[in-house]
N, C-alpha and C positions, 0 to 999 in steps of 0.2 A: 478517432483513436490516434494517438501522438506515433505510432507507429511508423503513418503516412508521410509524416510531418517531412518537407522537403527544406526548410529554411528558418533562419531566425527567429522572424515576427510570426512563421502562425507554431512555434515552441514555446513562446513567451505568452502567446494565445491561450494555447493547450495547459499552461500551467497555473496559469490565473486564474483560468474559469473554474476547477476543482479547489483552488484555494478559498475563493468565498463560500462556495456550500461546505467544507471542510472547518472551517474556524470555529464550529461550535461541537465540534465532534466529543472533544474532551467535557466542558463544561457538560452537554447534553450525557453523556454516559456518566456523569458523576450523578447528577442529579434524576436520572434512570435508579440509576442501582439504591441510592439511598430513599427513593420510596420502594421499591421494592425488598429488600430487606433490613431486619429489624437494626438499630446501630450497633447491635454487641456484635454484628453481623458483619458488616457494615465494611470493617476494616480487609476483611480477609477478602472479601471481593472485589473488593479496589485492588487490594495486591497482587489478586491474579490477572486482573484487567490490564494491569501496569505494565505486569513479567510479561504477558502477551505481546505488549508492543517492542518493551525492551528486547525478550527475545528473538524475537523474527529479525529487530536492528542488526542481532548480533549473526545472525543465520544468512543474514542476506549478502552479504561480500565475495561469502564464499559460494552462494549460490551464481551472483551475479559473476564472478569473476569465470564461471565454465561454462555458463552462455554465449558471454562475449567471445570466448573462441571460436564461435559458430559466424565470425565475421566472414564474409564472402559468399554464405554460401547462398544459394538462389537468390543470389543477384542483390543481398540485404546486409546493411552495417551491422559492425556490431551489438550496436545503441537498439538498434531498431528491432533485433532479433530478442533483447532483452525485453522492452517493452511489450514485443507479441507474448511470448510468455508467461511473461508474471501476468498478462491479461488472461491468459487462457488458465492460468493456476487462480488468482482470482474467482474467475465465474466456477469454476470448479467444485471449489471450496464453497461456494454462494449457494451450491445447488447439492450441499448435503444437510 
């Protein structure tokens, strides 16, 4: 969990290794969804697919921005308190 993360190189670690299993993520849900439904279909689930990412993009600043006040406390950055979080809202989210 990058949470731990004390330095530099193992951040740079932490970020790399989710980038190669991640780089087919879009490609793979395109090609998900359009065997799944039909093409007159096709469009509108993409769009929602889309607005989901876009949305959260836009949800997240201000989420991140009242986290990060949470700087100091039990002994944790502010970086770090973010990163616990969106993990814990992550698996959250996983497990409905």
């Amino acid at each position: 969990m990058q949470v731990f993360i004390r330095n530099p190189n193992g951040f740079l670690a932490a970020r790399i290794m989710p980038g190669f299993a991640e780089a087919g993520y879009i490609p793979g849900a395109m090609y998900t969804l359009s065997i799944w439904y039909r093409p007159r279909e096709l469009a509108k689930r993409m769009s929602v697919f889309f607005f989901g990412m876009f949305g959260g993009n836009s949800i997240s600043p201000i989420l991140a921005s009242a986290i990060l006040k949470l700087e100091g406390k039990r002994g944790m950055r502010g970086w770090q308190w973010l990163f616990l979080c969106l993990w814990a809202l992550t698996e959250f989210l996983l497990m409905l």
